[in-house]
VEXGUFI-292650 format. One record per residue (C-alpha): residue in one letter; x, y negated, z. Coordinates in Angstrom, 2 decimals, always signed. Layout:
BEGIN
+------+---------+---------+---------+
: miti :    east :   north :      up :
+------+---------+---------+---------+
:    A :       X :       Y :       Z :
...
+------+---------+---------+---------+
//
This chain:
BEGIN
+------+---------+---------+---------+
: miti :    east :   north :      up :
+------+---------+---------+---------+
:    X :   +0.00 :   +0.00 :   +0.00 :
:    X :   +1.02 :   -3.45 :   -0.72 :
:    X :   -0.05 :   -7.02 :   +0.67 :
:    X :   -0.71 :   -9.60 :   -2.01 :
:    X :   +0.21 :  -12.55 :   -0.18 :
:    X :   -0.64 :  -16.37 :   -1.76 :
:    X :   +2.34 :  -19.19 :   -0.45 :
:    X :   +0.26 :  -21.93 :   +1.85 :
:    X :   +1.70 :  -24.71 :   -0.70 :
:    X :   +0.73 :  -22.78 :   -3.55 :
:    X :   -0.66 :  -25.06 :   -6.24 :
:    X :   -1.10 :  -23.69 :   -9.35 :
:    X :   -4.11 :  -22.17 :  -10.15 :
:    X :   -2.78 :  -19.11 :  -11.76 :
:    X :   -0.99 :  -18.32 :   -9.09 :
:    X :   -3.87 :  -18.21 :   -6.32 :
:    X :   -6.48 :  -16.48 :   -8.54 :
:    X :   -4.65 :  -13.33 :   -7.34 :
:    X :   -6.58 :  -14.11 :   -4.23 :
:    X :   -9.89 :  -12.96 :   -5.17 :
:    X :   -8.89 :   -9.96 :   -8.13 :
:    X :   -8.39 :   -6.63 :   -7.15 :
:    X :   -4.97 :   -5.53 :   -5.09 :
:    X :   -2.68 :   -2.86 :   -6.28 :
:    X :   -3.27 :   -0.54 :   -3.95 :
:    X :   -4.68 :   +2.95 :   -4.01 :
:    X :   -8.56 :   +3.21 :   -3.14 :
:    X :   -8.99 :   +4.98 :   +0.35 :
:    X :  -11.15 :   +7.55 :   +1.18 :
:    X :  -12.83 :   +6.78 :   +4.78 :
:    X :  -11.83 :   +9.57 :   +6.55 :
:    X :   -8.48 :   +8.51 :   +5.63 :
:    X :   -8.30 :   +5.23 :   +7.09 :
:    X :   -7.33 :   +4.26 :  +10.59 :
:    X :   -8.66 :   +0.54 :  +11.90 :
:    X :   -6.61 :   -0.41 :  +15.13 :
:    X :   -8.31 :   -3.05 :  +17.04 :
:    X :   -5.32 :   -5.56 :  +18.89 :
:    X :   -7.03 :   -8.29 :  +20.78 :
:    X :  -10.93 :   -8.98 :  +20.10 :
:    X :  -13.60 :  -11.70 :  +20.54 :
:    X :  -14.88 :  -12.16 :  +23.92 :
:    X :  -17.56 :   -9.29 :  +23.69 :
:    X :  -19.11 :   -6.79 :  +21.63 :
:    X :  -18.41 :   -6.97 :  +18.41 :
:    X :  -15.29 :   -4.93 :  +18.19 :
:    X :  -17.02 :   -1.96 :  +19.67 :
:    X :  -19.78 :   -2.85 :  +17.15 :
:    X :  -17.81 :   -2.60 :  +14.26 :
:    X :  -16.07 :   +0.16 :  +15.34 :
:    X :  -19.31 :   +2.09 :  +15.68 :
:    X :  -20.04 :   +1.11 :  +12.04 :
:    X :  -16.59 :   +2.38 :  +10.75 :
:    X :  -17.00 :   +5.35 :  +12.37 :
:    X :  -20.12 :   +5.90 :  +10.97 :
:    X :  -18.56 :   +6.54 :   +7.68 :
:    X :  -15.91 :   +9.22 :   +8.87 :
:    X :  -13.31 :   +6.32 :   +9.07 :
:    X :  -10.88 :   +6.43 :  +12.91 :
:    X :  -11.44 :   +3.24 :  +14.90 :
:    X :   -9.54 :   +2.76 :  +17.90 :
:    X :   -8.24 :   -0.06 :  +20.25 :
:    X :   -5.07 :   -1.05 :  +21.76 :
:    X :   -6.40 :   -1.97 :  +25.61 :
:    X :   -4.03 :   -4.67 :  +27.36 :
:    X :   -6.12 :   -5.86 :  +30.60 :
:    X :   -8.89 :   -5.01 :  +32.05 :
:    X :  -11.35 :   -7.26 :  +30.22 :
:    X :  -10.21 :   -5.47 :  +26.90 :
:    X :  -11.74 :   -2.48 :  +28.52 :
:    X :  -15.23 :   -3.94 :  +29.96 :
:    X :  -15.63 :   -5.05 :  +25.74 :
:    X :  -14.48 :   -1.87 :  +24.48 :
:    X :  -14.85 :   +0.94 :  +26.96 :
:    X :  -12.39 :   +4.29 :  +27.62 :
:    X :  -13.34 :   +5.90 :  +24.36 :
:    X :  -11.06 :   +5.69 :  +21.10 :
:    X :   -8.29 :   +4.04 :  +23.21 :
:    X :   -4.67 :   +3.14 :  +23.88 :
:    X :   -3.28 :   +1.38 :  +26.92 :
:    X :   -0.23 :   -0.75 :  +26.87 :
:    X :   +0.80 :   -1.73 :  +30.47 :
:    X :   +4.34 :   -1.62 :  +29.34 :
:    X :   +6.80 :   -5.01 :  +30.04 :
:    X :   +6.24 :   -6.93 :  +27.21 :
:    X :   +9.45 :   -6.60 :  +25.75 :
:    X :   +8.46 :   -3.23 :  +25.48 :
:    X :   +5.54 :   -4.07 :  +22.86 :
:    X :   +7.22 :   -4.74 :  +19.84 :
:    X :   +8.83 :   -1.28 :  +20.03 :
:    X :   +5.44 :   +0.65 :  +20.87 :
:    X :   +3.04 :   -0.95 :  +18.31 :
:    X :   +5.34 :   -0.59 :  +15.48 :
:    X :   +5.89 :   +3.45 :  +16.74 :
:    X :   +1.73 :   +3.58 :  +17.10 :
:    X :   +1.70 :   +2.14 :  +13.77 :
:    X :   +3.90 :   +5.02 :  +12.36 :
:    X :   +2.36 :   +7.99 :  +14.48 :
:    X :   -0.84 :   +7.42 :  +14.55 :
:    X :   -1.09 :   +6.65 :  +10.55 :
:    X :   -2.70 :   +3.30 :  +10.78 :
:    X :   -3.94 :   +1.73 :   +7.71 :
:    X :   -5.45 :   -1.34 :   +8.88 :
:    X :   -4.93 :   -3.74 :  +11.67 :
:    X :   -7.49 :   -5.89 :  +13.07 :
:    X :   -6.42 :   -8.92 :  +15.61 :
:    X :   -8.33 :  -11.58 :  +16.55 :
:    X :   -6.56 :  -15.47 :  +15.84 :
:    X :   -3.13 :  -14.74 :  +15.00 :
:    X :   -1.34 :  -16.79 :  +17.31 :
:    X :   -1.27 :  -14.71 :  +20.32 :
:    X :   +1.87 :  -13.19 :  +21.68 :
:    X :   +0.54 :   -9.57 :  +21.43 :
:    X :   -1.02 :  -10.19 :  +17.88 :
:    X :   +2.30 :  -12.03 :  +16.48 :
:    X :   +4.37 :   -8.48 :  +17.10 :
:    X :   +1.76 :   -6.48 :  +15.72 :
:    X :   +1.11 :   -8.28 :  +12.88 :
:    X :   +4.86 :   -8.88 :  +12.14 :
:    X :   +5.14 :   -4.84 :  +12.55 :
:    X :   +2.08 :   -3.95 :  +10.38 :
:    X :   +3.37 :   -6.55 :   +7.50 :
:    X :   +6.94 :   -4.35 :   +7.87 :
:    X :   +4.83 :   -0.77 :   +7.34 :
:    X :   +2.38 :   -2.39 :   +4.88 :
:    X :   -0.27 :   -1.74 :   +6.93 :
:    X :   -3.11 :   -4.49 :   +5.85 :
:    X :   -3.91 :   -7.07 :   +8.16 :
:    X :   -7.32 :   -8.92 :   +9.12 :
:    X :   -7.98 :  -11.70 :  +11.37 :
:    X :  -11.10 :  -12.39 :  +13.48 :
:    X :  -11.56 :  -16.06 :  +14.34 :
:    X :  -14.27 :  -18.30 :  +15.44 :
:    X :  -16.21 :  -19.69 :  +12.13 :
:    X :  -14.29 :  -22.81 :   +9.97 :
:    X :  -18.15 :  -23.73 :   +9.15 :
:    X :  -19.73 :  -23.61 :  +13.00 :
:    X :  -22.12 :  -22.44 :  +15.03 :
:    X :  -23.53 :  -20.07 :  +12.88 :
:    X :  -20.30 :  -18.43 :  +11.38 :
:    X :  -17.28 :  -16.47 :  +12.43 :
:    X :  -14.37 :  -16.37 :  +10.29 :
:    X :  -12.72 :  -13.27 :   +8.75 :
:    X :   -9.77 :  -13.10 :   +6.71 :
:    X :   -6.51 :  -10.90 :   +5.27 :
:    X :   -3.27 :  -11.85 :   +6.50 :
:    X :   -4.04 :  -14.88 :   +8.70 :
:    X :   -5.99 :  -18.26 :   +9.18 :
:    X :   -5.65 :  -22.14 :   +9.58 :
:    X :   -2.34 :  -22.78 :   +9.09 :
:    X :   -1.26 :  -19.08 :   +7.89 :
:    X :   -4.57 :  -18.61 :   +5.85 :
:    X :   -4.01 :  -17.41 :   +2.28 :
:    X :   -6.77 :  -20.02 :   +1.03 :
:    X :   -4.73 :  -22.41 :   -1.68 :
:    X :   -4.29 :  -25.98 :   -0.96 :
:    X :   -5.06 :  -27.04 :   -4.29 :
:    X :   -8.04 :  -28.97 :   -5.23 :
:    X :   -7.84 :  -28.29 :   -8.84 :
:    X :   -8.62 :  -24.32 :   -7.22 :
:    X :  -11.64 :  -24.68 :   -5.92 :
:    X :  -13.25 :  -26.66 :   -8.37 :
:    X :  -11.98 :  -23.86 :  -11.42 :
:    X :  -13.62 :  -21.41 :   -9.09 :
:    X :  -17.09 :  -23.19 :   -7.56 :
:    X :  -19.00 :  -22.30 :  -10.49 :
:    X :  -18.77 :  -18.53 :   -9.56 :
:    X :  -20.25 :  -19.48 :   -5.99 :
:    X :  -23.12 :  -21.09 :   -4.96 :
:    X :  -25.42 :  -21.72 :   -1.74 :
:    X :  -24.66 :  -20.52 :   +2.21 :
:    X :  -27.91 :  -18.84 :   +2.94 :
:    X :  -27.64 :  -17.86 :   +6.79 :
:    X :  -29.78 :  -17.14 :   +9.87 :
:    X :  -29.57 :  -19.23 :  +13.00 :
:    X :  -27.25 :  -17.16 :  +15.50 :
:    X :  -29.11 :  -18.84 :  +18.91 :
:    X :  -27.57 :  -21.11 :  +21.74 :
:    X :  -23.57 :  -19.62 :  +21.76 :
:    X :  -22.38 :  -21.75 :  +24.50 :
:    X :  -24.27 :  -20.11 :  +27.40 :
:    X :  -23.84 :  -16.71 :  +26.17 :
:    X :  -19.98 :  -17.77 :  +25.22 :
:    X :  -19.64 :  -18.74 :  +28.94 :
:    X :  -20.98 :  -15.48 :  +30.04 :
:    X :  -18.92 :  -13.25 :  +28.19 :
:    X :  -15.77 :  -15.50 :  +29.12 :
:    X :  -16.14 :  -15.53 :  +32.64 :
:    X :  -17.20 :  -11.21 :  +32.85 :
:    X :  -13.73 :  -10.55 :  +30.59 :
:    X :  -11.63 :  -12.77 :  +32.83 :
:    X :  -12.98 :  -11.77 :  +35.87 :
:    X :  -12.11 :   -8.09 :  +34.82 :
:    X :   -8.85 :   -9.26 :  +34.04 :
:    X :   -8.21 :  -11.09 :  +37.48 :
:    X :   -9.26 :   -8.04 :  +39.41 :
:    X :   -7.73 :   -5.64 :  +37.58 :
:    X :   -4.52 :   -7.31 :  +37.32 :
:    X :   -3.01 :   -4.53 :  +39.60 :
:    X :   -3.78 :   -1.74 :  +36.98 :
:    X :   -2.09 :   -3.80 :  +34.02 :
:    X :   +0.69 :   -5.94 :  +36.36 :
:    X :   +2.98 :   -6.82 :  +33.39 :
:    X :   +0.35 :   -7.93 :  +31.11 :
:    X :   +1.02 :  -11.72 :  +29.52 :
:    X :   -1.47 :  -13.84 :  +29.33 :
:    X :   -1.43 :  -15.90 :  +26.04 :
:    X :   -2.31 :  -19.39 :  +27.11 :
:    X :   -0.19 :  -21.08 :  +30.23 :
:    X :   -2.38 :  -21.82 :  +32.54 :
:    X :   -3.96 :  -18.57 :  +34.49 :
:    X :   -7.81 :  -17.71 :  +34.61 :
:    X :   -8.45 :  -18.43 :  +37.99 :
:    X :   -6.88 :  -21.96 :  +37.27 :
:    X :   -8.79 :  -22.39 :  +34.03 :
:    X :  -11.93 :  -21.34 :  +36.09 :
:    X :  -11.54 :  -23.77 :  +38.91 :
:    X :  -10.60 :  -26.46 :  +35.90 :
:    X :  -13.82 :  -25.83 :  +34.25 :
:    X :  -15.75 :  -26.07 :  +37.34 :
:    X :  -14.60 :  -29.41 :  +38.45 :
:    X :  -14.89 :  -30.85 :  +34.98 :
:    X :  -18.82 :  -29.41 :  +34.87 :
:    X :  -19.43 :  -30.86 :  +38.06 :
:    X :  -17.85 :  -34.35 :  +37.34 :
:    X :  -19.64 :  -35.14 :  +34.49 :
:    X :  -22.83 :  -34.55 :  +36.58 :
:    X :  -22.13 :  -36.13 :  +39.14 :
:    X :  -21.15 :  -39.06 :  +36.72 :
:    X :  -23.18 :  -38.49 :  +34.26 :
:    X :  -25.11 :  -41.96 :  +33.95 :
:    X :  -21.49 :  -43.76 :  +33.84 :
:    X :  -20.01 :  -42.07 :  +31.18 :
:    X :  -22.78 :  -42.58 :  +29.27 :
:    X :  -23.19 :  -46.54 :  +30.48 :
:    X :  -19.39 :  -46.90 :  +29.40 :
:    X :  -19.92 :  -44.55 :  +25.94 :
:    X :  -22.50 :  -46.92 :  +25.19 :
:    X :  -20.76 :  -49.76 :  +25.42 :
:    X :  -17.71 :  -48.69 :  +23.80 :
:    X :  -20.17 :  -48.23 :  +20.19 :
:    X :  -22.03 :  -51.41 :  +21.13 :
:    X :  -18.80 :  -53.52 :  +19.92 :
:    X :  -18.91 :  -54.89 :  +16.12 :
:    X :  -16.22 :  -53.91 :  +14.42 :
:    X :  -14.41 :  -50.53 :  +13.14 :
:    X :  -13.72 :  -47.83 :  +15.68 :
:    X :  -12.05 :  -44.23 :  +15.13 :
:    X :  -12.50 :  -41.25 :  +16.55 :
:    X :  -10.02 :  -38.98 :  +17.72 :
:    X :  -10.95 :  -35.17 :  +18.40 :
:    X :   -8.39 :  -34.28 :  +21.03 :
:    X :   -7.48 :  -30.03 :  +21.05 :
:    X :   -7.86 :  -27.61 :  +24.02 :
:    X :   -4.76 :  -27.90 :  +26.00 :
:    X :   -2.61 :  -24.62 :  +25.22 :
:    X :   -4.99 :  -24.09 :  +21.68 :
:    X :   -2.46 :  -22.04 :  +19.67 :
:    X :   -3.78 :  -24.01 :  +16.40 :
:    X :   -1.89 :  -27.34 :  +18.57 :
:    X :   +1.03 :  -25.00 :  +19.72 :
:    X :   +1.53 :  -22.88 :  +16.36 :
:    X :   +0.25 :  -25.19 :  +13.96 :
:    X :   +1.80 :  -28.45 :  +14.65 :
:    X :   +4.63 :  -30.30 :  +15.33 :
:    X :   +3.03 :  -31.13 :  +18.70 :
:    X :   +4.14 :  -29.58 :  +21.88 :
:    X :   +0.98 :  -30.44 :  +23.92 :
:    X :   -2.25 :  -32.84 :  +24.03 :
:    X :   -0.08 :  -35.59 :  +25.30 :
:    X :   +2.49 :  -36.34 :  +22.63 :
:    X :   -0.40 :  -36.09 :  +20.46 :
:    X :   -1.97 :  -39.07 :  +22.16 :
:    X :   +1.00 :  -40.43 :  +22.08 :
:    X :   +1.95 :  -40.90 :  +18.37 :
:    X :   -1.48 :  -41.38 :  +17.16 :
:    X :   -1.40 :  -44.60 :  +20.22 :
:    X :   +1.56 :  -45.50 :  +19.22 :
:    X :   +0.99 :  -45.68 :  +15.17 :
:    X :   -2.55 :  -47.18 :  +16.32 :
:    X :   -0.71 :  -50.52 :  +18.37 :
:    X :   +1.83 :  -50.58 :  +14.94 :
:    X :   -0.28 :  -50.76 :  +12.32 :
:    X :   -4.17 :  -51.01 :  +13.67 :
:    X :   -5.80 :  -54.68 :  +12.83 :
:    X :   -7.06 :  -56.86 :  +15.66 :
:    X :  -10.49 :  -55.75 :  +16.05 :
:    X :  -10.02 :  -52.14 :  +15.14 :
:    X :  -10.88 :  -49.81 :  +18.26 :
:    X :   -9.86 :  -45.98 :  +19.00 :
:    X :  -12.07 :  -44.05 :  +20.54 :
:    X :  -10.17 :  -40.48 :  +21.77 :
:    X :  -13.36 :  -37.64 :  +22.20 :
:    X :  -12.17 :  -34.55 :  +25.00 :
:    X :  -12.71 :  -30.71 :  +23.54 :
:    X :  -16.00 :  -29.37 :  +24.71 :
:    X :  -13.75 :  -26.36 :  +26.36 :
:    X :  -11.21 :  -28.27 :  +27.85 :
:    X :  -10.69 :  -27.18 :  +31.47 :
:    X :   -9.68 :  -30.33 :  +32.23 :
:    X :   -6.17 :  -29.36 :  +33.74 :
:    X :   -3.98 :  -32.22 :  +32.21 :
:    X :   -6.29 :  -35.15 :  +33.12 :
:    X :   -5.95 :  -35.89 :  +29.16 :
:    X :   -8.23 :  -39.43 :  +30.22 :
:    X :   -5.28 :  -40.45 :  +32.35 :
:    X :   -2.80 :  -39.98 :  +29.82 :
:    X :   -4.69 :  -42.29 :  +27.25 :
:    X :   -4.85 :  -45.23 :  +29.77 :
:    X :   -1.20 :  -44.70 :  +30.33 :
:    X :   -0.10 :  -44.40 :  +26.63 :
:    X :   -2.51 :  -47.19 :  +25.77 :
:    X :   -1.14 :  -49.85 :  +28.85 :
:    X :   +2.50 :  -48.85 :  +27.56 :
:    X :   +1.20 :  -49.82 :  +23.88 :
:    X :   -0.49 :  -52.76 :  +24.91 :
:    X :   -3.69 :  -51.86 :  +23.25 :
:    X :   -5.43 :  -50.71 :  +26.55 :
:    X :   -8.72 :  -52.76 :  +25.89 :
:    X :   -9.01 :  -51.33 :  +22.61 :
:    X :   -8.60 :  -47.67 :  +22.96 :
:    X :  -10.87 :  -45.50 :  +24.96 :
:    X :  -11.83 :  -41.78 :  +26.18 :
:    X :  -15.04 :  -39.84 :  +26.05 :
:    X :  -15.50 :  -36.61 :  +27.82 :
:    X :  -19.60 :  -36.89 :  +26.77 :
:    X :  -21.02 :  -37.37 :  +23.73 :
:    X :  -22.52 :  -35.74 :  +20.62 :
:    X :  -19.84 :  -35.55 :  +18.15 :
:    X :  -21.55 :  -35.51 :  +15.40 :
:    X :  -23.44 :  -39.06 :  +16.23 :
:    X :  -19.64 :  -39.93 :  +17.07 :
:    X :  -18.36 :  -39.05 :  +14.15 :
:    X :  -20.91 :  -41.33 :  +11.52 :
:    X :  -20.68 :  -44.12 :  +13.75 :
:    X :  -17.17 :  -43.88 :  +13.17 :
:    X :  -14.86 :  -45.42 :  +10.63 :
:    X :  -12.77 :  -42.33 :  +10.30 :
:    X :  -11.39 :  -38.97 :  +11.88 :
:    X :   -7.80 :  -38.34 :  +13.49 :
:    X :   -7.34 :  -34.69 :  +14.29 :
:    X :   -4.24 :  -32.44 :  +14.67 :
:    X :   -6.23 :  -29.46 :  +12.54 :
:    X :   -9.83 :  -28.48 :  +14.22 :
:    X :  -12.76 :  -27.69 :  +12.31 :
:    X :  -14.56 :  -30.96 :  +13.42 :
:    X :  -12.58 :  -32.52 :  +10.46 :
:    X :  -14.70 :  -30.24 :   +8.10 :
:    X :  -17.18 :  -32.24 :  +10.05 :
:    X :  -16.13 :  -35.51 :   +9.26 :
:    X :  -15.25 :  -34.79 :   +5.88 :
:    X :  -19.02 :  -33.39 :   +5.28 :
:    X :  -20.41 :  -37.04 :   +6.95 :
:    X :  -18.02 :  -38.12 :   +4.26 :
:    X :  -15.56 :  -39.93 :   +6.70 :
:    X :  -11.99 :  -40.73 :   +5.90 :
:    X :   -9.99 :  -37.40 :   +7.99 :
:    X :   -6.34 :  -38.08 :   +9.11 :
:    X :   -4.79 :  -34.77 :   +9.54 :
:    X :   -1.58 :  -33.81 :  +11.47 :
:    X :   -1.01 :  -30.51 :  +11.74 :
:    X :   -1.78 :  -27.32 :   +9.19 :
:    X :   -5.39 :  -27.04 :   +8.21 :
:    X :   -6.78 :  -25.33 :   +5.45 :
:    X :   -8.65 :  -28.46 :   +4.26 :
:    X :   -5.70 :  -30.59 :   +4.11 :
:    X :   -5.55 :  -31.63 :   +0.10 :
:    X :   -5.98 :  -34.63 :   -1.79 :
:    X :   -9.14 :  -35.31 :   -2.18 :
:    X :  -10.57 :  -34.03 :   +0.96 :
:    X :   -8.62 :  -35.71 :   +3.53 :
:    X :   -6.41 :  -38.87 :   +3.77 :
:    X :   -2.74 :  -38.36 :   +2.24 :
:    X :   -0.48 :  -41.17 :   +2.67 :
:    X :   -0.01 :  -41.06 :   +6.30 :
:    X :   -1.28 :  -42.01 :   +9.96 :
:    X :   +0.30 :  -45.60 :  +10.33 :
:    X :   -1.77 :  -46.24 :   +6.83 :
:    X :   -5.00 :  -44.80 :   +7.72 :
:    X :   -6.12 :  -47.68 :  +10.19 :
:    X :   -6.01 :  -50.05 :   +7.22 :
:    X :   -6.91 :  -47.86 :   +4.15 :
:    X :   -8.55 :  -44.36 :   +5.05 :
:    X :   -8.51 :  -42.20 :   +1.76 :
:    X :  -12.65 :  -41.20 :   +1.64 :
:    X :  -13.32 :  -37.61 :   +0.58 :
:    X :  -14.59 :  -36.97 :   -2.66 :
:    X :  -18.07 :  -35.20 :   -2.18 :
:    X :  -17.80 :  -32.90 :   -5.35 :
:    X :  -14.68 :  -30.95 :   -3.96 :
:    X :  -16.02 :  -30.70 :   -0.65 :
:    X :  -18.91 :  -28.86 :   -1.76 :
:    X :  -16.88 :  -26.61 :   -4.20 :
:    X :  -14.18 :  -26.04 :   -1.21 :
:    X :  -17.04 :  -24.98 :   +0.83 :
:    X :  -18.90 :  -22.92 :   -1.35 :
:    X :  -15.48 :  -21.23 :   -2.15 :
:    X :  -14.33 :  -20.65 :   +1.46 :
:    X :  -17.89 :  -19.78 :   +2.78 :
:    X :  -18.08 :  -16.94 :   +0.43 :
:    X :  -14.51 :  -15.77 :   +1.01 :
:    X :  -13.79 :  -16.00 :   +4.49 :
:    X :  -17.14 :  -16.93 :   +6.56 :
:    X :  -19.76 :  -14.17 :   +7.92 :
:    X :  -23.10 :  -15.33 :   +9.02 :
:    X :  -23.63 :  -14.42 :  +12.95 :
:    X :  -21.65 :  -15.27 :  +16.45 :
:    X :  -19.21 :  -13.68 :  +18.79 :
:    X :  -21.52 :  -14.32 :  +22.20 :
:    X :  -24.75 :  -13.87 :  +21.57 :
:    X :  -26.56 :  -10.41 :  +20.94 :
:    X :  -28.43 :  -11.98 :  +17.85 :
:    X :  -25.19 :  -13.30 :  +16.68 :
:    X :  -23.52 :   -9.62 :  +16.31 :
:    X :  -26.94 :   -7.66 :  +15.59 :
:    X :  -26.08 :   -9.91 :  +12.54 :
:    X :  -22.31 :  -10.22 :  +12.22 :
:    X :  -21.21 :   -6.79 :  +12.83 :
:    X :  -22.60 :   -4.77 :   +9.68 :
:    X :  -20.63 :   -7.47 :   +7.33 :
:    X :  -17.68 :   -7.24 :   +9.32 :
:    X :  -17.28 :   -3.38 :   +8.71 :
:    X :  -18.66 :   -3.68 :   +5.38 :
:    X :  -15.51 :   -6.26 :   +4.35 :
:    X :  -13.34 :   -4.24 :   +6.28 :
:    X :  -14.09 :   -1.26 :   +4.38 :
:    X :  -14.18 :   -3.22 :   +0.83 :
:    X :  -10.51 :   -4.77 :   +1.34 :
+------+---------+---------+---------+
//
């Protein structure tokens, strides 16, 4: 087997139409395939899909790293690593070998455990997909070959997707419910596991740097500050939009979000507040405002508001730059002049309000055309618009590709997502 693999600066559009024709590779019987699951949504769905791709005489199994990996999955159709992790890159790749493994399934493909066993499976030509949460949101979860965001194999070239928008049309889903209660659910069950059974897997390493319980009590605090507070944030949101004049928006990551970490230059939240501050006081007009909007899941561990008082008094363009933990983005966003982000999917949001998008890190929607190309210190005075006709063919083009209709939290959301799911996996 061989992986057909597309260069992220790829521009031609010869050279990415490779993407969607058939790969060289031998067709696969089911029975002889072999789907190893290495990291999962929070929730069902990998057991889901597993049940599907067993179904058809196909071997599913999962590698099980914490405790919370097993309240998803279960003791069935099962390996457990509670090796060091130095220990991992040598196991997966021998797991890959013995146990004949012909596809590997991760989910995002930035975390430590998923880096290795990609990097392994890409050595044995073992094909690779990637489970992330939806580029086109709530209603979508993302699947693709090789990787996503920043690694995705989806060409950068605008000249692509309007060649191929002809061949798809329309995004025909059903509504996958209220996630974010159900998401909170399923979080708080899989990291509980994984707190108290921390003694059964004691060298396991927890992707992001800050440790459940700490995330937890983050989250907590945040949730009950913004009730308790509730009427002043929105008193001072208010009269931040009230002002005449231009004001940005700036759609700050989760602190520790591997897309920040893995896909940008940036080593945290803060120095990204800090250059697009400091470009901001350089090149911003008098009367120009910035208007920096928290991540609905940040755990509020890096008091991120602090740090844009700071950067902004150091600047000296404290009364006109600002912080919002409330607010509903996408009101934000059209009563904005334009979109700063380092690469989350809220500037697909922007882009469809047609807003002018700044963006600074790797993003699969970063082209001319779609989002502003001649740099941050220029945006302030002339944002590049997007031009609506791509962004319809780029979405048309990437829904159809790389988007499945349904959700990772709800039971709605996988009732609908997990048939798909096998069904691509079994197609690739």
């Amino acid at each position: 087997m061989q992986n057909v693999r597309v260069p992220m600066n790829a521009t031609p559009v010869a050279e990415t139409l490779e993407l969607f024709s058939a790969e060289l590779s031998t067709v696969m019987r089911p029975a002889e395939r072999h789907y190893l699951f290495v990291t999962g949504p929070f929730g069902a769905l990998t057991s889901e899909v597993a049940k599907r791709l067993r179904a058809t005489g196909a071997r599913a199994t999962r590698v099980l790293l914490s405790v919370g990996d097993i309240l998803d999955w279960g003791l069935n159709d099962c390996a457990l690593f509670r090796g060091d992790p130095s220990a991992w890159i040598d196991w997966i790749d021998r797991y890959l070998q013995t146990e004949g493994v012909t596809d590997l399934i991760v989910f995002g493909d930035s975390h430590c455990y998923c880096l290795s066993a990609m990097a392994a499976a890409s050595r044995l030509g073992v094909k690779i997909h990637v489970l992330e949460e939806g580029y086109f949101r709530p209603h979508w979860i993302t699947l693709e070959r090789d990787g996503v965001n920043g690694m995705s194999r989806l060409p950068r070239s605008p000249e692509f997707y309007r060649s191929m928008a002809e061949l798809y049309s329309g995004s025909e889903f059903v509504p996958v419910g209220k996630i974010t209660p159900a998401a909170v659910k399923n979080i708080t069950l899989y990291f509980t596991a994984q707190v108290l059974g921390a003694p059964l897997f004691p060298r396991f390493q927890a992707p992001n740097p800050y440790p459940p319980t700490r995330q937890a009590a983050g989250h907590i605090r945040r949730y009950i500050a913004q009730k308790l507070n509730a009427k002043r944030y929105e008193r001072d949101l208010h009269a931040v939009l009230a002002v005449s004049g231009p004001i940005f928006l700036a759609a700050l990551q989760r602190p520790g979000d591997s897309q920040l970490l893995r896909h940008s230059s940036f080593g945290n939240v803060a120095a990204f507040i800090e250059h697009v501050v400091a470009s901001f006081a350089r090149n911003a007009p008098p009367g120009v405002r910035l208007l920096f909007k928290a991540h609905p899941l940040d755990h509020g561990l890096e008091a991120q508001d602090r740090v844009v008082r700071q950067v902004a008094h150091a600047w000296g363009v404290a009364d006109r730059v600002f912080y919002t933990d409330i607010g509903h983005f996408p009101s934000l966003v059209r009563a904005s002049a334009g979109l700063v982000s380092v690469n989350s999917t809220a500037g697909l949001s922007a882009i469809e309000f047609q807003k002018p998008t700044a963006v600074l890190g790797a993003a699969i929607y970063d082209m001319p055309g779609l989002t502003h190309q001649s740099g941050l210190d220029r945006f302030w005075t002339a944002p590049e618009a997007p031009d609506p006709v791509l962004y319809r063919a780029f979405r048309a083009v990437v829904m159809a590709k790389t988007q499945v209709n349904g959700a990772y939290s709800t039971s709605h959301g996988v009732r609908l997502a997990a048939p798909e799911v096998a069904r691509r996996l079994m197609a690739s």
